[in-house]
N, CA, C and O atoms as CSV, one atom per row, in Angstrom:
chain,resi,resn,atom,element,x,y,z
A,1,UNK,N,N,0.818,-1.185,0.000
A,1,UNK,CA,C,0.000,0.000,0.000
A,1,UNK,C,C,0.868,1.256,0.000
A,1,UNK,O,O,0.424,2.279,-0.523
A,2,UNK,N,N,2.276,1.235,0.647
A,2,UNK,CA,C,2.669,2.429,0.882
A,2,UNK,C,C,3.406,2.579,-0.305
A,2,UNK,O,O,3.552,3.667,-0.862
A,3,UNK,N,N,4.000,1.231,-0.815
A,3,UNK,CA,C,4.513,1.319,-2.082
A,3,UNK,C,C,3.840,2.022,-3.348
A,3,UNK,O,O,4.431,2.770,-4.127
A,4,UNK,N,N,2.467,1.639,-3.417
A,4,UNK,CA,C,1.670,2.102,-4.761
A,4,UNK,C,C,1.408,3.797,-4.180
A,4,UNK,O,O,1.386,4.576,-5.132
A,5,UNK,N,N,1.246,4.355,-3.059
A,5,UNK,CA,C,1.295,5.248,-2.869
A,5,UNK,C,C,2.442,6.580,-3.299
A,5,UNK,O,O,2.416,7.725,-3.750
A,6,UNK,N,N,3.229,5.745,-2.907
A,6,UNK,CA,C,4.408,6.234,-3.327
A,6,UNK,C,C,5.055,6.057,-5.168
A,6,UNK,O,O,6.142,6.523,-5.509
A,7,UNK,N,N,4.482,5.600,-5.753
A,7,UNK,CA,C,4.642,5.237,-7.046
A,7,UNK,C,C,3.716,5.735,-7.320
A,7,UNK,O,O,4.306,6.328,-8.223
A,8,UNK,N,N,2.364,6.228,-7.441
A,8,UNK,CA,C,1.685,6.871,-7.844
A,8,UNK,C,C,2.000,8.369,-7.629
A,8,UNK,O,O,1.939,9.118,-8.604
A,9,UNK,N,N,2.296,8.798,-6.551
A,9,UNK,CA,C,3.043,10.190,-6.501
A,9,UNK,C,C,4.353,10.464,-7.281
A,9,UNK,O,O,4.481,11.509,-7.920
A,10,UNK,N,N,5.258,9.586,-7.231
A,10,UNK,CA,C,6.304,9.860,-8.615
A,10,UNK,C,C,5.760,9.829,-9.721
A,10,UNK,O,O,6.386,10.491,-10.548
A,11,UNK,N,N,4.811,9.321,-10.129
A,11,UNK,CA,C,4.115,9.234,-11.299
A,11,UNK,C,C,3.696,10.624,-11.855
A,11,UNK,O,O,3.958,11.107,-12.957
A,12,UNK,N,N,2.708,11.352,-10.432
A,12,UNK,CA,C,2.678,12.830,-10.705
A,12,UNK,C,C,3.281,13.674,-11.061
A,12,UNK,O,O,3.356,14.496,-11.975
A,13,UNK,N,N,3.833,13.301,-9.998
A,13,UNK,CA,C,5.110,14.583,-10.182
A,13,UNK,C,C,6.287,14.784,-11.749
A,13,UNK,O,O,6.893,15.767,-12.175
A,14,UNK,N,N,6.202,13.452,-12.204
A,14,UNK,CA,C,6.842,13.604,-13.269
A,14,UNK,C,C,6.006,14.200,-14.125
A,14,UNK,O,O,6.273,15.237,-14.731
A,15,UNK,N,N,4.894,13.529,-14.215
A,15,UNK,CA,C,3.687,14.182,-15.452
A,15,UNK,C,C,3.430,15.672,-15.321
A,15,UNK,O,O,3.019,16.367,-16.251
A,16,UNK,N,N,3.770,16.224,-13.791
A,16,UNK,CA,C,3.542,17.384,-13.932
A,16,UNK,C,C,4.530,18.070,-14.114
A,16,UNK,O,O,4.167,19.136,-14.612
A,17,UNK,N,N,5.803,18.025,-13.949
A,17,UNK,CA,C,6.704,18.545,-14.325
A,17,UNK,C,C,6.963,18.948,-15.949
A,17,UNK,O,O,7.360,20.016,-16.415
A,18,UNK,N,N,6.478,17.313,-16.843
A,18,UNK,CA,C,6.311,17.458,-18.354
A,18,UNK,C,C,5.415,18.410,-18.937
A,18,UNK,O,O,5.586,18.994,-20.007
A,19,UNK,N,N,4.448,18.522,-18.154
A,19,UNK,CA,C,3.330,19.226,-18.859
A,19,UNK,C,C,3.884,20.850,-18.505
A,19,UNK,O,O,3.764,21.693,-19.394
A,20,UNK,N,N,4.520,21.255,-17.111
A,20,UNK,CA,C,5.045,22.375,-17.170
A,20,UNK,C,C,6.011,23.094,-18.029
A,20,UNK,O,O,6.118,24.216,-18.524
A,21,UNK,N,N,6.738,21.868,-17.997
A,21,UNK,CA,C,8.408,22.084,-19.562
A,21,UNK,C,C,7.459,22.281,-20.956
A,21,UNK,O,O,7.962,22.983,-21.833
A,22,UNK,N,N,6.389,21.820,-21.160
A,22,UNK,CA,C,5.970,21.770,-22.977
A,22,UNK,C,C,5.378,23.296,-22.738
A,22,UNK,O,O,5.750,24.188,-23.500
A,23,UNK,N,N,4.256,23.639,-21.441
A,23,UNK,CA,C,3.432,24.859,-22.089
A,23,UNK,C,C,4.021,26.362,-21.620
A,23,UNK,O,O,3.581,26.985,-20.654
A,24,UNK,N,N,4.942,26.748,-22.366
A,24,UNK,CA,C,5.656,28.489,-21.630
A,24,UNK,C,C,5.168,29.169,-22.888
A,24,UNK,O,O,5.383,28.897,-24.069
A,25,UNK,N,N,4.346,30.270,-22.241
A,25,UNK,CA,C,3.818,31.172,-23.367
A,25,UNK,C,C,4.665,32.435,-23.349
A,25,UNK,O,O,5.288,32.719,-22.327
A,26,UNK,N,N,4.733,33.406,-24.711
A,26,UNK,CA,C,5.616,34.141,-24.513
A,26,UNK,C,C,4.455,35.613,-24.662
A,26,UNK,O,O,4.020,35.942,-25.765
A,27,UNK,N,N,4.086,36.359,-23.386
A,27,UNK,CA,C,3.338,37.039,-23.816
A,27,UNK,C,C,4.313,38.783,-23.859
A,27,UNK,O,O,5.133,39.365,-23.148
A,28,UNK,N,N,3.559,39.040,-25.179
A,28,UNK,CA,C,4.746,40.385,-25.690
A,28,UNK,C,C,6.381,40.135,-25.348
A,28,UNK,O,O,7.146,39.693,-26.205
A,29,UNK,N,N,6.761,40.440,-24.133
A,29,UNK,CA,C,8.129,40.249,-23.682
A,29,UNK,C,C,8.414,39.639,-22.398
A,29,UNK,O,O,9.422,39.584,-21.693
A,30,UNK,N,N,7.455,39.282,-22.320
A,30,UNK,CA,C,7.798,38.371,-21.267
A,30,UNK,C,C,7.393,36.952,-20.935
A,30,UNK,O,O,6.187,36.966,-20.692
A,31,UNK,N,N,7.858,35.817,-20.831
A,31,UNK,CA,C,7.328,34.765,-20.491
A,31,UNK,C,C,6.308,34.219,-19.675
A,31,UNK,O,O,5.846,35.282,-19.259
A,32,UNK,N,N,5.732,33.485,-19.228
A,32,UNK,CA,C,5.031,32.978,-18.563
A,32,UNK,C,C,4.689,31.317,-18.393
A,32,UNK,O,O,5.384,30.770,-19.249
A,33,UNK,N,N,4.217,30.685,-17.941
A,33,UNK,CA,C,3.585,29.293,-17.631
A,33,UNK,C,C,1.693,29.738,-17.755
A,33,UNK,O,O,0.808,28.974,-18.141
A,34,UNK,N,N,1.601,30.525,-17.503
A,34,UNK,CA,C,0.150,30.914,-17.440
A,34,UNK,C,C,-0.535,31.177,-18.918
A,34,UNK,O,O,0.525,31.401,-19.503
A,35,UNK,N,N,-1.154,31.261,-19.553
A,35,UNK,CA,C,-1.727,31.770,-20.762
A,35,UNK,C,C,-2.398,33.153,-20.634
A,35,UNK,O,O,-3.042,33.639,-19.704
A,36,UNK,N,N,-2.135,33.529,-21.562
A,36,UNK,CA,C,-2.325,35.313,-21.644
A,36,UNK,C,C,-3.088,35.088,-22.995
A,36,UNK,O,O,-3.153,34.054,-23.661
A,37,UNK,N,N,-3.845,36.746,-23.315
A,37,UNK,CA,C,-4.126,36.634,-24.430
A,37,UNK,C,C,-3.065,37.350,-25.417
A,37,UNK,O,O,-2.361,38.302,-25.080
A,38,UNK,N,N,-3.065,36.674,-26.829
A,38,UNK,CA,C,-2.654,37.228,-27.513
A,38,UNK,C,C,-0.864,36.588,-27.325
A,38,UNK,O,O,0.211,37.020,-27.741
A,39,UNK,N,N,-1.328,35.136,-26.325
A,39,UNK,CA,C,0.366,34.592,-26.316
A,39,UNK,C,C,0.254,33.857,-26.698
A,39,UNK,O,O,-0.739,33.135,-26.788
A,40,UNK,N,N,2.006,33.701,-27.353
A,40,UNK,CA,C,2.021,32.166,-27.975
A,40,UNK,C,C,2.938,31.260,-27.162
A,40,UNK,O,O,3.664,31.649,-26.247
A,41,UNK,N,N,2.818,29.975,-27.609
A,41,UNK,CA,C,3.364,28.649,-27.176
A,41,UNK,C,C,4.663,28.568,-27.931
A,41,UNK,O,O,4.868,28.485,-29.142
A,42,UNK,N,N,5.677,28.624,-26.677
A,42,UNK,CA,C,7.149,28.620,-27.174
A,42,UNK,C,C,7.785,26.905,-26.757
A,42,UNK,O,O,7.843,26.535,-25.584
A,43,UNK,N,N,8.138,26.175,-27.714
A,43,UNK,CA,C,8.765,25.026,-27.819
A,43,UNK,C,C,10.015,25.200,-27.102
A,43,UNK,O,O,10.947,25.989,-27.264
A,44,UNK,N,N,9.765,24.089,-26.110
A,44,UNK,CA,C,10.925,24.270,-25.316
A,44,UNK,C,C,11.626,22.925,-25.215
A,44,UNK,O,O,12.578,22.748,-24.454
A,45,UNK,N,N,11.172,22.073,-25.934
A,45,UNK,CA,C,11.650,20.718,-26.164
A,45,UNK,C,C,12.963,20.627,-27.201
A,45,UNK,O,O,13.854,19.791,-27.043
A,46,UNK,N,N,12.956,21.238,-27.874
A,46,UNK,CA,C,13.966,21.658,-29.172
A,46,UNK,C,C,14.906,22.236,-28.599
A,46,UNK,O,O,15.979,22.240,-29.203
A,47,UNK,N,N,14.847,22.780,-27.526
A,47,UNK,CA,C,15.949,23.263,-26.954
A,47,UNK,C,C,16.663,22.774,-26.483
A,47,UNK,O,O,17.722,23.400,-26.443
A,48,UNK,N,N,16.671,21.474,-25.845
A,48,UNK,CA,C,17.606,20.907,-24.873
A,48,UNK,C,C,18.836,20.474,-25.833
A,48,UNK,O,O,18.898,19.877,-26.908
A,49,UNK,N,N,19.615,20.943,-25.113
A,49,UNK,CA,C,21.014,20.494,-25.587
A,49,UNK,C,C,21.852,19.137,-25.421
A,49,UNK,O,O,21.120,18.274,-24.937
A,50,UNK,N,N,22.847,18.779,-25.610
A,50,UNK,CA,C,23.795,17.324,-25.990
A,50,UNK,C,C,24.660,17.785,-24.976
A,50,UNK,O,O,24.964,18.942,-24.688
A,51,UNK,N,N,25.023,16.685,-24.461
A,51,UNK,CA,C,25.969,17.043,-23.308
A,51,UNK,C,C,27.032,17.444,-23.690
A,51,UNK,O,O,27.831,17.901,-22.874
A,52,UNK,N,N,27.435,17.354,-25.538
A,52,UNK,CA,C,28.781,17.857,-25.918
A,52,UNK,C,C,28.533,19.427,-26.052
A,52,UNK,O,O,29.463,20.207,-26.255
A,53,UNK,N,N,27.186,19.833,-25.921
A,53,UNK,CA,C,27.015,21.493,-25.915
A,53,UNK,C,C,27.052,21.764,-24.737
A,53,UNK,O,O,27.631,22.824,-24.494
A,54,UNK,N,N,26.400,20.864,-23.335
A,54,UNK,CA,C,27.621,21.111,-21.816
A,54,UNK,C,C,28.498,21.082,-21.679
A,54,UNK,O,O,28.918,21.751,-20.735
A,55,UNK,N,N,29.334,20.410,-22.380
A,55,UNK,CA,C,30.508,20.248,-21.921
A,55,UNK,C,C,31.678,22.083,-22.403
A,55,UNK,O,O,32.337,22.921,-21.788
A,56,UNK,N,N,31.310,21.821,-23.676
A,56,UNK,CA,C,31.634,23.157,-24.867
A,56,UNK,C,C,31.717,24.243,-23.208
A,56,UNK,O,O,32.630,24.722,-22.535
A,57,UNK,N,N,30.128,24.227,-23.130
A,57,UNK,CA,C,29.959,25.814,-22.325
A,57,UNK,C,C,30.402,25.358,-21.043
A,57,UNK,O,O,30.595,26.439,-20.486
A,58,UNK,N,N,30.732,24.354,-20.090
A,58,UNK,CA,C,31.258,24.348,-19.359
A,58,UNK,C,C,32.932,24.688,-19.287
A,58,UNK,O,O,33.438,25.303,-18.348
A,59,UNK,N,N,33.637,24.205,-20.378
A,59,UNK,CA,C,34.897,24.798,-20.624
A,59,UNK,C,C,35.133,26.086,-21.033
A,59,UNK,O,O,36.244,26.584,-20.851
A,60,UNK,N,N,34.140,26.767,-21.621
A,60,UNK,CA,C,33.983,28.342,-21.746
A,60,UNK,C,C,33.954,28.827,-20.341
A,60,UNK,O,O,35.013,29.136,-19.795
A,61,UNK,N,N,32.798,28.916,-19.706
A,61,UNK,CA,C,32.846,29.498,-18.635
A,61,UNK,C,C,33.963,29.118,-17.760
A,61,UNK,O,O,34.644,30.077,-17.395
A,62,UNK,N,N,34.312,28.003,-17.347
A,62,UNK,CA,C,35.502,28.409,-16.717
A,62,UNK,C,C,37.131,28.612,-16.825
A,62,UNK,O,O,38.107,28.556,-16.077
A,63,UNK,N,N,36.731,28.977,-18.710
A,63,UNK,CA,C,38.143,29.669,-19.254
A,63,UNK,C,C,37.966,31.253,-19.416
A,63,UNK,O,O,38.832,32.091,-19.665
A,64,UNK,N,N,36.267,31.457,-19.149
A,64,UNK,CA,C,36.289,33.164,-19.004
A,64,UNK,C,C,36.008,33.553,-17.105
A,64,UNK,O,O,35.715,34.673,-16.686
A,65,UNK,N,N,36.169,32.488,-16.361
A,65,UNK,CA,C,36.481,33.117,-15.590
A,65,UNK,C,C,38.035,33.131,-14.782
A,65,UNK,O,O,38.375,33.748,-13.773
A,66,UNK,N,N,38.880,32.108,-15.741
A,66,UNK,CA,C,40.168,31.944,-15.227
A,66,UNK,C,C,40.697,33.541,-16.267
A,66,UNK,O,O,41.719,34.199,-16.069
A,67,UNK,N,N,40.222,33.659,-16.743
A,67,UNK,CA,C,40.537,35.005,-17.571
A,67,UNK,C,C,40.291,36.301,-16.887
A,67,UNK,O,O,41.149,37.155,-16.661
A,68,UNK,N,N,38.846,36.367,-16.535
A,68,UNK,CA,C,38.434,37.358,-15.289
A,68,UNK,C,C,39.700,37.089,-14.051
A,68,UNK,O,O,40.106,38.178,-13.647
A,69,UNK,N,N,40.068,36.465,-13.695
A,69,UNK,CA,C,40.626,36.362,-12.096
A,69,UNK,C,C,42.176,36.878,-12.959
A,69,UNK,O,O,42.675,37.897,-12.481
A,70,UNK,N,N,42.817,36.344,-13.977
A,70,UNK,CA,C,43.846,36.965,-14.347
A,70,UNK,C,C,43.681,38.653,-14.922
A,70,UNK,O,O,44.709,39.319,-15.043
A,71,UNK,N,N,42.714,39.089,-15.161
A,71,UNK,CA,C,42.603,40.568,-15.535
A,71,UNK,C,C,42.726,41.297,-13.791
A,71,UNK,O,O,43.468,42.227,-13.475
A,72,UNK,N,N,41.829,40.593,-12.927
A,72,UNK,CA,C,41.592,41.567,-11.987
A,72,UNK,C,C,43.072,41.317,-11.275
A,72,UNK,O,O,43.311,42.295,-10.567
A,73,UNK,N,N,43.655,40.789,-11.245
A,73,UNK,CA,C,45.018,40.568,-11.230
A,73,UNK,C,C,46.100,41.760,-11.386
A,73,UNK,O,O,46.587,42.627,-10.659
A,74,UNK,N,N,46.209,41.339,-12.705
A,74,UNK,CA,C,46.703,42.056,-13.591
A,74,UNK,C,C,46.282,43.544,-12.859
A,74,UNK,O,O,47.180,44.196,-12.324
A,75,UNK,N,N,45.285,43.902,-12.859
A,75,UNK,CA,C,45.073,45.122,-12.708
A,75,UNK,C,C,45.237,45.781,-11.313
A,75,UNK,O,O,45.238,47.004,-11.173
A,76,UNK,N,N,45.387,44.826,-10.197
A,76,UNK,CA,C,45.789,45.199,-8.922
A,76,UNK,C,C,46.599,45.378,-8.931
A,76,UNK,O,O,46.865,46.380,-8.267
A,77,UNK,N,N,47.896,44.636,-9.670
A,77,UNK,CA,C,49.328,45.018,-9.835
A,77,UNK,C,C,49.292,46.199,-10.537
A,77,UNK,O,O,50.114,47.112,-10.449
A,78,UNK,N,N,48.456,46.160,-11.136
A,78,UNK,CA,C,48.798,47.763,-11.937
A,78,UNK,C,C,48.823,49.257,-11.062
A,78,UNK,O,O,49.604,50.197,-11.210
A,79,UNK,N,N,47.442,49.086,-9.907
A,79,UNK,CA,C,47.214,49.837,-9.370
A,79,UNK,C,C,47.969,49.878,-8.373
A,79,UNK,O,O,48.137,51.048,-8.029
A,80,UNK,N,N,48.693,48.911,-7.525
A,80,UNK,CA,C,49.793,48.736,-6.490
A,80,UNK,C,C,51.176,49.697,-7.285
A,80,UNK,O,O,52.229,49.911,-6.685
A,81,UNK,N,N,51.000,50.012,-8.203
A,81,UNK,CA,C,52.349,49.939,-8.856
A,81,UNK,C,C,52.106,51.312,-9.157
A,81,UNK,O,O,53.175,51.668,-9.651
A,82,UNK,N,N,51.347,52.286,-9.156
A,82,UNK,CA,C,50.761,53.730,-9.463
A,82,UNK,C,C,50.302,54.453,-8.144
A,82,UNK,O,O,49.098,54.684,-8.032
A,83,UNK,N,N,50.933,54.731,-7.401
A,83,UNK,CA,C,50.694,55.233,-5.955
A,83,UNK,C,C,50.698,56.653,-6.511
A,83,UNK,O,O,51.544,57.299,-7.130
A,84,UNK,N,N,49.132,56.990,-5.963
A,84,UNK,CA,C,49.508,58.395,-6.295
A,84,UNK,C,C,50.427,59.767,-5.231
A,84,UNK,O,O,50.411,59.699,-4.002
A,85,UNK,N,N,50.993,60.656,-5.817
A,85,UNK,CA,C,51.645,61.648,-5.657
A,85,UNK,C,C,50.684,62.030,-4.171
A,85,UNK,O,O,49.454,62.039,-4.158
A,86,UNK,N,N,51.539,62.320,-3.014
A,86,UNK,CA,C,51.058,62.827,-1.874
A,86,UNK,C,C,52.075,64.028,-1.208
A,86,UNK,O,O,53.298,64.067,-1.065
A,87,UNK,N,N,50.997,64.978,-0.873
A,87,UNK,CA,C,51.738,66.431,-0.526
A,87,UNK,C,C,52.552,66.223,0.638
A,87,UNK,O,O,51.977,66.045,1.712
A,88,UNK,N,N,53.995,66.218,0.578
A,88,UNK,CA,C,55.342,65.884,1.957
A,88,UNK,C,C,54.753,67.373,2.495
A,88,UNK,O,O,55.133,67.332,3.665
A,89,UNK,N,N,54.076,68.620,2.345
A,89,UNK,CA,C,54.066,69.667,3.261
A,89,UNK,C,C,53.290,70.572,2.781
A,89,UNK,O,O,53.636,71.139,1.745
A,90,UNK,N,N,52.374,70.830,3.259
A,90,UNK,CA,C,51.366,72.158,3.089
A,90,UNK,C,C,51.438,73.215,3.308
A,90,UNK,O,O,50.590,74.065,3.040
A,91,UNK,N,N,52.675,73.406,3.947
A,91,UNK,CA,C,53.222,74.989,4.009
A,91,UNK,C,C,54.650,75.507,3.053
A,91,UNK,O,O,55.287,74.592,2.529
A,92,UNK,N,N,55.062,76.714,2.867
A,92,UNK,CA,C,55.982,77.313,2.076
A,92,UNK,C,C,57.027,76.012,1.932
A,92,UNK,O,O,57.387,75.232,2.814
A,93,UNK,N,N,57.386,76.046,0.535
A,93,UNK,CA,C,58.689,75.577,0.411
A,93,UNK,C,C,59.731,76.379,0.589
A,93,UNK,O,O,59.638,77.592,0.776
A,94,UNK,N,N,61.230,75.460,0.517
A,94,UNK,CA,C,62.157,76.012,0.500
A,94,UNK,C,C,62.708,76.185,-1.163
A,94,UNK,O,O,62.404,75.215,-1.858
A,95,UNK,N,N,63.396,77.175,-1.803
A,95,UNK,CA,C,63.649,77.271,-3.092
A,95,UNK,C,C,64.681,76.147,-3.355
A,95,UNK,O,O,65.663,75.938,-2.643
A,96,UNK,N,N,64.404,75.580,-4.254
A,96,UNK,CA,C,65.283,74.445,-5.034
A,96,UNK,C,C,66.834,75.028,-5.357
A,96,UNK,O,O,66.878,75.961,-6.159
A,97,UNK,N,N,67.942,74.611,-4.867
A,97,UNK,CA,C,69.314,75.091,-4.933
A,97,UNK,C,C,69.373,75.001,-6.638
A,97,UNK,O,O,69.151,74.010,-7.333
A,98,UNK,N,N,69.736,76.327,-7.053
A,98,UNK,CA,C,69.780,76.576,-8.687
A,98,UNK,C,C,70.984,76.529,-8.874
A,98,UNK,O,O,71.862,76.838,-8.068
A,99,UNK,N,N,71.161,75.975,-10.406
A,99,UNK,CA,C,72.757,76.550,-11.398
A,99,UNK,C,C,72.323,77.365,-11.844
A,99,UNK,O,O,71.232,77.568,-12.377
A,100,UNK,N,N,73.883,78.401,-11.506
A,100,UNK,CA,C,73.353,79.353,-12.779
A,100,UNK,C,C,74.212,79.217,-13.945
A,100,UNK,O,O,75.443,79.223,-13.972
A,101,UNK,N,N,73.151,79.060,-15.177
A,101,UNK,CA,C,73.696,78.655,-16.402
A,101,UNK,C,C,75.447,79.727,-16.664
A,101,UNK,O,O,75.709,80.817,-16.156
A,102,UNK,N,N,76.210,79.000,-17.482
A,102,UNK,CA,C,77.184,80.518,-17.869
A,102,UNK,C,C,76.499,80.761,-18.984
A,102,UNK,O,O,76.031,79.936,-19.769
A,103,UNK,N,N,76.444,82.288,-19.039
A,103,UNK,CA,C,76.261,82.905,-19.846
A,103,UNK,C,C,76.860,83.561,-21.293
A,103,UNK,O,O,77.765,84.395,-21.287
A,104,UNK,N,N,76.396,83.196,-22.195
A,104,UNK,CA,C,77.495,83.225,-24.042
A,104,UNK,C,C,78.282,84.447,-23.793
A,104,UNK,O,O,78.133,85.479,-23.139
A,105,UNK,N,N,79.197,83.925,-24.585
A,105,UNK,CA,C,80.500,84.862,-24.904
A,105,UNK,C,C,79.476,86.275,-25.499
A,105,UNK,O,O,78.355,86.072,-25.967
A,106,UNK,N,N,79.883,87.226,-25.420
A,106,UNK,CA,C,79.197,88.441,-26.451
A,106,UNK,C,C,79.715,88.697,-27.597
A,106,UNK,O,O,80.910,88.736,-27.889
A,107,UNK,N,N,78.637,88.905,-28.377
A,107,UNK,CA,C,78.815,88.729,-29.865
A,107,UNK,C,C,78.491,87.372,-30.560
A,107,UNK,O,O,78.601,87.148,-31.765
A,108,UNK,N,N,78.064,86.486,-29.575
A,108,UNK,CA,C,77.586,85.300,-30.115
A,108,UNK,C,C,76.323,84.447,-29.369
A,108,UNK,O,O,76.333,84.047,-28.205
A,109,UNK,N,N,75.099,84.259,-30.479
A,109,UNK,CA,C,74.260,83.807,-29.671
A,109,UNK,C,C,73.106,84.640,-30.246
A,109,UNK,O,O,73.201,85.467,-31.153
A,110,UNK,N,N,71.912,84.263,-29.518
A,110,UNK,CA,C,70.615,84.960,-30.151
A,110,UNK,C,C,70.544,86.902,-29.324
A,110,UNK,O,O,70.667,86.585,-28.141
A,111,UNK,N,N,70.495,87.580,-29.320
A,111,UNK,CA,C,69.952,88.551,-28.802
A,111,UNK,C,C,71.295,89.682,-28.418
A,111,UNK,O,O,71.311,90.380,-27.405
A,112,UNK,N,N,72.254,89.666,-29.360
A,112,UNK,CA,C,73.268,90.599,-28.895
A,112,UNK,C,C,72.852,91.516,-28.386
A,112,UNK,O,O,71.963,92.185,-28.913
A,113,UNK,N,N,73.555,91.904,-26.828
A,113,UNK,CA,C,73.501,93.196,-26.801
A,113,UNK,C,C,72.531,93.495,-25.820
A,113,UNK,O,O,72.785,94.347,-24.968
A,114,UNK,N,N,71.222,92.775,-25.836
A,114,UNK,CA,C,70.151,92.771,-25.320
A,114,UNK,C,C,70.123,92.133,-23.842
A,114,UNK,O,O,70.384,90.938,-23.705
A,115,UNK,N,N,69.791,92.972,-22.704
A,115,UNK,CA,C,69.731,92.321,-21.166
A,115,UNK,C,C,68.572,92.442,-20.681
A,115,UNK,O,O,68.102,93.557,-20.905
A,116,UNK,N,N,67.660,91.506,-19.893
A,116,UNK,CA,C,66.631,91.926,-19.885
A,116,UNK,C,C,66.999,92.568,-18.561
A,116,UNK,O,O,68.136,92.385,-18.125
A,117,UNK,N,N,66.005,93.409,-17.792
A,117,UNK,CA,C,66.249,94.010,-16.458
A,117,UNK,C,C,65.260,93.058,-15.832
A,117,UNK,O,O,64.380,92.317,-16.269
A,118,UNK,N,N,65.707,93.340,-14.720
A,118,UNK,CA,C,64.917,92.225,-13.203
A,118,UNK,C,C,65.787,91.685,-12.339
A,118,UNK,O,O,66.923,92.116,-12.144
A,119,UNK,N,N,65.310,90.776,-11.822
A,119,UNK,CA,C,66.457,90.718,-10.516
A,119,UNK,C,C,67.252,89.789,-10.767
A,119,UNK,O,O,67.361,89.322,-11.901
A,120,UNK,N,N,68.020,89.324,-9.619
A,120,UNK,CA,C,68.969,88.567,-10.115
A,120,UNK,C,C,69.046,87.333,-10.824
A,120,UNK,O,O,68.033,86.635,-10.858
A,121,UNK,N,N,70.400,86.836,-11.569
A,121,UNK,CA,C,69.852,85.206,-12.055
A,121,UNK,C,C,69.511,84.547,-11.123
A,121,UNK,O,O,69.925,84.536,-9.963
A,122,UNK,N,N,68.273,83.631,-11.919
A,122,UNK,CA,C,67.889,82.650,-10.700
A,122,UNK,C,C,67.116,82.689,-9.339
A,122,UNK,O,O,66.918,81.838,-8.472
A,123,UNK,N,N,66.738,84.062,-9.490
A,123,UNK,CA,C,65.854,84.674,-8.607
A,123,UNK,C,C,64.318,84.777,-9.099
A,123,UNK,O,O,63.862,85.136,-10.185
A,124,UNK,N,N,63.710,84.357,-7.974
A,124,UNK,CA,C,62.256,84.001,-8.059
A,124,UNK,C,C,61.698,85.547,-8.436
A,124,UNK,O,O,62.275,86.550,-8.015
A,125,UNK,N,N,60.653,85.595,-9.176
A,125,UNK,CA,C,60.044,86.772,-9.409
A,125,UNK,C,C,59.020,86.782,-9.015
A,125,UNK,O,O,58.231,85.839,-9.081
A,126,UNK,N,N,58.797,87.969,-8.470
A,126,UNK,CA,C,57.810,88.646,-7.301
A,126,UNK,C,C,56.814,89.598,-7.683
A,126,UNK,O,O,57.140,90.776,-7.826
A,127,UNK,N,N,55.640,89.223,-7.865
A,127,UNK,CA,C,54.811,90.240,-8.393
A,127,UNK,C,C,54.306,91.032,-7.403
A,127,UNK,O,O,53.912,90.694,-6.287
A,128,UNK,N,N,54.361,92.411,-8.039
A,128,UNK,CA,C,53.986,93.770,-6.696
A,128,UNK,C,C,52.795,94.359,-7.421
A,128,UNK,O,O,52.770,94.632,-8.621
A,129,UNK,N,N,51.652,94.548,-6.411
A,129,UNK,CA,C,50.658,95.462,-6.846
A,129,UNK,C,C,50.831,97.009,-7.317
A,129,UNK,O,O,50.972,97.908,-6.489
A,130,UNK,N,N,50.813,97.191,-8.419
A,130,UNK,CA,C,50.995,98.781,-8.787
A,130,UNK,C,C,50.317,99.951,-7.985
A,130,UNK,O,O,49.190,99.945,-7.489
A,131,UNK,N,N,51.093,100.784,-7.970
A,131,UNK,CA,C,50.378,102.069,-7.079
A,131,UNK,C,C,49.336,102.883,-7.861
A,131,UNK,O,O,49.439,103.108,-9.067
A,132,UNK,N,N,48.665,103.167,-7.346
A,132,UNK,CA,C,47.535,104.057,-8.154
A,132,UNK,C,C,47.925,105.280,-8.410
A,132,UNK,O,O,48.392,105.839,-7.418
A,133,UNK,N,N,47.906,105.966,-9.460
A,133,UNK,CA,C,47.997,107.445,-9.908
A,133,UNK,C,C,47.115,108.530,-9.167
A,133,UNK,O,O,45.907,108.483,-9.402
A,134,UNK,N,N,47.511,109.365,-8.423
A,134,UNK,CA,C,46.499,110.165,-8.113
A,134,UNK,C,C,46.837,111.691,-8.753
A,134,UNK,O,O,46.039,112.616,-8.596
């Protein structure tokens, strides 16, 4: 008794499972199991694939995600390796110890003759607010 009980319920359950896989309607854009109007009956039996089309996409996916784990990789090293620029001091610097270039022989060179005025070589230039005319 408990046997046919139990064999009659696998029985169901398979039949109902079949009858769920054959009827998926596709109403406008979206699917369903339910019937709508104006939906149709999408074959879903034609679809099942060969285990050599599992196998295919099983070696895809986990050659695009051994690919993913080598990009994000890749790219941590990249970013470990690009530290950005951080301010050593937020107040005045000190002036950078200058050369001063030598300066051309005269008579040779672009601008004979010509000196500009201002302060000394190598000296920072200082802008001063002009005085007003009165």
């Amino acid at each position: 008794m408990i046997g046919g009980a139990l064999l009659a319920g696998l029985l169901l359950a398979a039949a109902g499972s079949a009858a769920a896989q054959a009827a998926v309607y596709r109403c406008g854009n979206e699917y369903s199991r339910m019937p709508c109007s104006q939906g149709k009956v999408v074959d879903t039996q034609g679809s099942a694939r060969s285990e050599a089309q599992r196998a295919e996409a099983l070696r895809v996916a986990a050659s695009e995600k051994q690919l993913a784990e080598d990009m994000a990789r890749d790219r941590r090293r990249a970013e470990a390796a690009n530290r950005p620029a951080s301010a050593g001091s937020l107040g005045p610097t000190r002036p950078a110890a200058t050369t001063i270039a030598k300066a051309p022989a005269a008579g040779k060179g672009k601008g004979k003759g010509k000196k500009k005025s201002g302060g000394a070589a190598g000296a920072d230039f200082v802008a001063q607010v002009p005085v007003a005319k009165t």
